[in-house]
Short mmCIF file of the C-alpha atoms (twelve columns), coordinates in Angstrom:
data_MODEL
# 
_entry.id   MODEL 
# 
loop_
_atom_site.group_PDB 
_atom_site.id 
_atom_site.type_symbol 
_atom_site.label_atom_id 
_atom_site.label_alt_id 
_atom_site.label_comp_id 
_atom_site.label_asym_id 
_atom_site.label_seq_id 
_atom_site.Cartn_x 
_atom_site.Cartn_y 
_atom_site.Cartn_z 
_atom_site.pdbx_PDB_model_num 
ATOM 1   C CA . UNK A 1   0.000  0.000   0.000   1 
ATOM 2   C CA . UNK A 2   1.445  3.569   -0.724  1 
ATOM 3   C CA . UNK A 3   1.638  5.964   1.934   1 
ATOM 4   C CA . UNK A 4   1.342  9.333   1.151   1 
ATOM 5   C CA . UNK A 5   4.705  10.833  2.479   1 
ATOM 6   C CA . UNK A 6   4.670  14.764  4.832   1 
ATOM 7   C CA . UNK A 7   5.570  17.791  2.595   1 
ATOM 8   C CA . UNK A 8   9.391  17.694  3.999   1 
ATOM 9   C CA . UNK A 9   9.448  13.743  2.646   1 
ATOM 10  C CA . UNK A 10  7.549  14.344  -0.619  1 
ATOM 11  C CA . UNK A 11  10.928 17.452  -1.392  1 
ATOM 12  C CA . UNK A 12  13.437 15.119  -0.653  1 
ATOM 13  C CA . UNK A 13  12.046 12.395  -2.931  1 
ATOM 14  C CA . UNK A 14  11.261 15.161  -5.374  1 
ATOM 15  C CA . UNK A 15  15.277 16.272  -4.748  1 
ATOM 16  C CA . UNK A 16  16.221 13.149  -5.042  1 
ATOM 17  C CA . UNK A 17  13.982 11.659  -8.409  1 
ATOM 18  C CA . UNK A 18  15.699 14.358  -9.732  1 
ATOM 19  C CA . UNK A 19  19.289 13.860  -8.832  1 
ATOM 20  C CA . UNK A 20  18.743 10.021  -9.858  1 
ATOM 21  C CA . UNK A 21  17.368 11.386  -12.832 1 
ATOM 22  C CA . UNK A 22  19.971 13.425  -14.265 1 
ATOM 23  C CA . UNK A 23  22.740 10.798  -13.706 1 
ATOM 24  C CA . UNK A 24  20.679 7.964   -15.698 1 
ATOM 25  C CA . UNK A 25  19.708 10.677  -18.372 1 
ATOM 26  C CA . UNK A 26  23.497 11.297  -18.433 1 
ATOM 27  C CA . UNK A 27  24.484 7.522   -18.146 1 
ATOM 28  C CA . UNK A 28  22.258 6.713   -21.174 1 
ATOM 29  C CA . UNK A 29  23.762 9.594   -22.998 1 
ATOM 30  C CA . UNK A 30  27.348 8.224   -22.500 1 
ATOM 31  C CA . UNK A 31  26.237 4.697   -23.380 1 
ATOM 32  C CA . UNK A 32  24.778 6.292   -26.741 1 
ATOM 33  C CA . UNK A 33  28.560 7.690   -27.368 1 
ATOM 34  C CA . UNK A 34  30.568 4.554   -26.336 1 
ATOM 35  C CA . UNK A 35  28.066 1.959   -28.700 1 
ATOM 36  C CA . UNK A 36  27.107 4.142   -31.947 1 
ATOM 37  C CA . UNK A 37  24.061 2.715   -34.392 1 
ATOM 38  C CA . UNK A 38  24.385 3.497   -37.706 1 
ATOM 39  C CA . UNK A 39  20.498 4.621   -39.556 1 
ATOM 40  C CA . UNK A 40  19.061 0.756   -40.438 1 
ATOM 41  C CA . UNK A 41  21.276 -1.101  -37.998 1 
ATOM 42  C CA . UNK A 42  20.412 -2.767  -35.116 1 
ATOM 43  C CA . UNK A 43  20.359 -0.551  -32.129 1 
ATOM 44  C CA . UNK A 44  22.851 -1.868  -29.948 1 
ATOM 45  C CA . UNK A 45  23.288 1.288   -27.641 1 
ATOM 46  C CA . UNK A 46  19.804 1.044   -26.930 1 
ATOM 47  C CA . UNK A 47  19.742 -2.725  -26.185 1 
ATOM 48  C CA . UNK A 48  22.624 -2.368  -24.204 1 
ATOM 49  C CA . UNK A 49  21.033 0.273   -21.711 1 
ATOM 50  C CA . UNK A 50  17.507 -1.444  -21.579 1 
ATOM 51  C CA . UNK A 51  18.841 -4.705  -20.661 1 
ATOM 52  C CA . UNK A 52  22.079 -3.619  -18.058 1 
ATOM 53  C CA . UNK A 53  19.047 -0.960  -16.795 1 
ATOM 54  C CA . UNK A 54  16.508 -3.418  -16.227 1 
ATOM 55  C CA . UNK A 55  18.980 -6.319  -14.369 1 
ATOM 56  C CA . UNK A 56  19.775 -3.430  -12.227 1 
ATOM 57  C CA . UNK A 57  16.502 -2.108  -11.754 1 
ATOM 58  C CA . UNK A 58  15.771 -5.895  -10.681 1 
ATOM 59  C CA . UNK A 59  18.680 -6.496  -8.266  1 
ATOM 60  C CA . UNK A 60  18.155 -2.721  -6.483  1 
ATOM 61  C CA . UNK A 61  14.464 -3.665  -6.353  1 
ATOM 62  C CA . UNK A 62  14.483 -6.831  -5.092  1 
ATOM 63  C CA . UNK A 63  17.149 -5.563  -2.818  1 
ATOM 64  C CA . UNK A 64  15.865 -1.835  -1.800  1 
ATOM 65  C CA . UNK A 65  12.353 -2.836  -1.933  1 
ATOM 66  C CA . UNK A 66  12.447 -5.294  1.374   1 
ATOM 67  C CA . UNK A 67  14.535 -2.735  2.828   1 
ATOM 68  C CA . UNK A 68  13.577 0.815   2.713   1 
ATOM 69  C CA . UNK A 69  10.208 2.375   2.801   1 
ATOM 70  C CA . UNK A 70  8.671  3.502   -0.051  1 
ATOM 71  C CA . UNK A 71  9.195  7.446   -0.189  1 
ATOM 72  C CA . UNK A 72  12.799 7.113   1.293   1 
ATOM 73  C CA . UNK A 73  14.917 9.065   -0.930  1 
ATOM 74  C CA . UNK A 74  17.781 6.278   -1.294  1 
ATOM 75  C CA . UNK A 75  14.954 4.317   -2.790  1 
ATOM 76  C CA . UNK A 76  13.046 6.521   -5.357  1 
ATOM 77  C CA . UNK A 77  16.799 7.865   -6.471  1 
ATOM 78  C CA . UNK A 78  18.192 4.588   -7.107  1 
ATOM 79  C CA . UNK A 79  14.995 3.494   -9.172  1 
ATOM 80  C CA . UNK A 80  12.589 6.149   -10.096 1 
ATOM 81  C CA . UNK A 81  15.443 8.493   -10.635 1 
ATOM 82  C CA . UNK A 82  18.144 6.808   -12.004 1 
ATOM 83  C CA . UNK A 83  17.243 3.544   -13.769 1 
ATOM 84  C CA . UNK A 84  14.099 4.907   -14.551 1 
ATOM 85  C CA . UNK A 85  15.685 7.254   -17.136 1 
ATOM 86  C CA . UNK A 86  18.613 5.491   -17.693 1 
ATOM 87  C CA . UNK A 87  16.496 3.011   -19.251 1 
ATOM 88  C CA . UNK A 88  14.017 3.923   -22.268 1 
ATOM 89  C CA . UNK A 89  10.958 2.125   -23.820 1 
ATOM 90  C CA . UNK A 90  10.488 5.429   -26.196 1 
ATOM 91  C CA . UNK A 91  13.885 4.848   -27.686 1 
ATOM 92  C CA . UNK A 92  13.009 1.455   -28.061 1 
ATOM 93  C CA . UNK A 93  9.816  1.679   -29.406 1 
ATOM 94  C CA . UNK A 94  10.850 4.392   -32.088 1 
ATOM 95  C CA . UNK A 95  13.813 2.565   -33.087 1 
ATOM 96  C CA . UNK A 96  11.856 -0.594  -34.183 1 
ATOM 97  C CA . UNK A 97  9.209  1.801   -35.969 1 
ATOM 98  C CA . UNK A 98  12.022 3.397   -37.851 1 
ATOM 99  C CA . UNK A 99  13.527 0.144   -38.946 1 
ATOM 100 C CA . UNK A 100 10.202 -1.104  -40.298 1 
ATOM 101 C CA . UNK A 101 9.937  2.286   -42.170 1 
ATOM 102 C CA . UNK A 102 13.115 1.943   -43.645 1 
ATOM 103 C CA . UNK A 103 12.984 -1.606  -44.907 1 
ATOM 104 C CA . UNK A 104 14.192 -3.526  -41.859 1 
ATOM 105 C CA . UNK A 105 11.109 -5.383  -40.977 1 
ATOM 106 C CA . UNK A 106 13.079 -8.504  -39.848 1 
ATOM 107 C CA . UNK A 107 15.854 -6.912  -38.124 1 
ATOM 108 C CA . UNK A 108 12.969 -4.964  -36.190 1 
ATOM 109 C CA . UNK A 109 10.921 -8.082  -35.438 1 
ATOM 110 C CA . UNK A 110 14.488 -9.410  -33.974 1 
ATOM 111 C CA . UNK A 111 15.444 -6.617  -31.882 1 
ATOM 112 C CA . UNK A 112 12.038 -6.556  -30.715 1 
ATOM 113 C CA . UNK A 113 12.089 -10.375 -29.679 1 
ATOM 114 C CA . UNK A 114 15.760 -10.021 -28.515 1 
ATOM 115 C CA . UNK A 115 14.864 -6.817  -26.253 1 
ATOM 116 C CA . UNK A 116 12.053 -8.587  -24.719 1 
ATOM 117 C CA . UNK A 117 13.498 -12.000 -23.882 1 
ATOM 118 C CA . UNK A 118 16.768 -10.244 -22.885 1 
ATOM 119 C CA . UNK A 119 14.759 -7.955  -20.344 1 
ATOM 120 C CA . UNK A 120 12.985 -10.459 -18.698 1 
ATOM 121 C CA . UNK A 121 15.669 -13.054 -18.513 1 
ATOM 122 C CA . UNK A 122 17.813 -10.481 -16.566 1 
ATOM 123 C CA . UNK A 123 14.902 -9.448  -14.540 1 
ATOM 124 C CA . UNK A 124 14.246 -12.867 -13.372 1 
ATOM 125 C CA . UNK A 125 18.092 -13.155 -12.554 1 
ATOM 126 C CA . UNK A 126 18.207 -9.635  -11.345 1 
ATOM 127 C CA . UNK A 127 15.765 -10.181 -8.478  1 
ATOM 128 C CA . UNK A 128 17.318 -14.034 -7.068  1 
ATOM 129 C CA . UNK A 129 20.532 -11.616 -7.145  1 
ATOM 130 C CA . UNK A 130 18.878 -9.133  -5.319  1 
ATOM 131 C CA . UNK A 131 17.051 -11.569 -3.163  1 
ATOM 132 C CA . UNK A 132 20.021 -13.223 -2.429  1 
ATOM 133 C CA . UNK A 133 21.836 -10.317 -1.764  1 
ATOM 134 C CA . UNK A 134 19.244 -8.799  0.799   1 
ATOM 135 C CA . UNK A 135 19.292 -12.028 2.756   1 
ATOM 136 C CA . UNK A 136 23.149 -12.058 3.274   1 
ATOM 137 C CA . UNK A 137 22.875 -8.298  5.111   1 
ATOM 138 C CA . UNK A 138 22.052 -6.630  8.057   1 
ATOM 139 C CA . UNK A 139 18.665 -5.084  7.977   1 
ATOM 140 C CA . UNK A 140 19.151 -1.305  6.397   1 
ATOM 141 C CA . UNK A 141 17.055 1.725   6.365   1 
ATOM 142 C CA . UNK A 142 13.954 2.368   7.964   1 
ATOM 143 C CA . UNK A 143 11.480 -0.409  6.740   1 
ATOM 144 C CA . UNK A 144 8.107  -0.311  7.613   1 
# 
C-alpha cells in the first residue's frame, strides 16, 4: 500500500527523483557515445542500456524494496530516478518503428524479440541476485 509521504518527505524524494534522474539521463547519454548505431542497424546502444538498466533495476528492487520504505529518498533515487531514465521504452519503441519504415522489418521483429526475452531473462536473474543479496545483510534503512 502507498503511503502518502509529509511535505518535507515528498521534497526530498522530489530532490532526489531528480538527482537520480539526471545521472541515468546522463548515463544513457554516454552509453549512446561509447556503442554508436548506424540509420538501419540494429540498435545496440539502446539494447545495451535497456537490458544492463533493467537487471539493475531488478537487483536494487528486489534488494531496496524489502529494505527501505517507499518514499525514502535512497529508494526513489536509485529506481525512479536513475534507472528509470537510464532506461528507455520510447527509444526502443521508435527505433523498431524506424527500422520497419526503412525496410528492416526482420531486423525490427528481432530486436524486438531479442529486447524482450533479454529484459525479462535479466529481470528474473536480477531479483534471485537481489534476493540473495538482501538475505546475506544486516537489515538497512527504515522499513516499515
Amino acid at each position: 500500500m502507498s503511503v502518502v509521504p509529509d511535505r518535507r518527505t515528498a521534497v526530498r524524494v522530489t530532490a532526489a527523483v531528480a538527482v537520480g534522474g539526471a545521472l541515468g539521463a546522463a548515463a544513457r547519454h554516454g552509453v549512446a557515445h561509447l556503442v554508436p548505431t548506424e540509420p538501419g542497424a540494429f540498435p545496440w546502444a539502446t539494447l545495451v542500456t535497456n537490458v544492463s538498466g533493467a537487471f539493475a533495476l531488478a537487483v536494487l528492487g528486489a534488494a531496496v524494496t524489502n529494505a527501505l520504505v517507499e518514499h525514502h529518498p535512497l529508494r526513489v533515487l536509485l529506481t525512479t530516478g536513475l534507472l528509470s531514465s537510464y532506461t528507455t521504452f520510447s527509444t526502443f519503441a521508435v527505433e523498431a518503428a524506424e527500422l520497419v519504415r526503412d525496410g528492416h522489418a526482420p531486423l525490427a521483429a528481432g530486436y524486438v524479440v531479442v529486447s524482450l526475452v533479454a529484459g525479462l531473462v535479466v529481470v528474473i536473474l536480477g531479483s534471485d541476485a537481489g534476493s540473495r543479496i538482501v538475505a546475506s545483510l544486516p537489515p538497512f534503512g527504515h522499513r516499515r
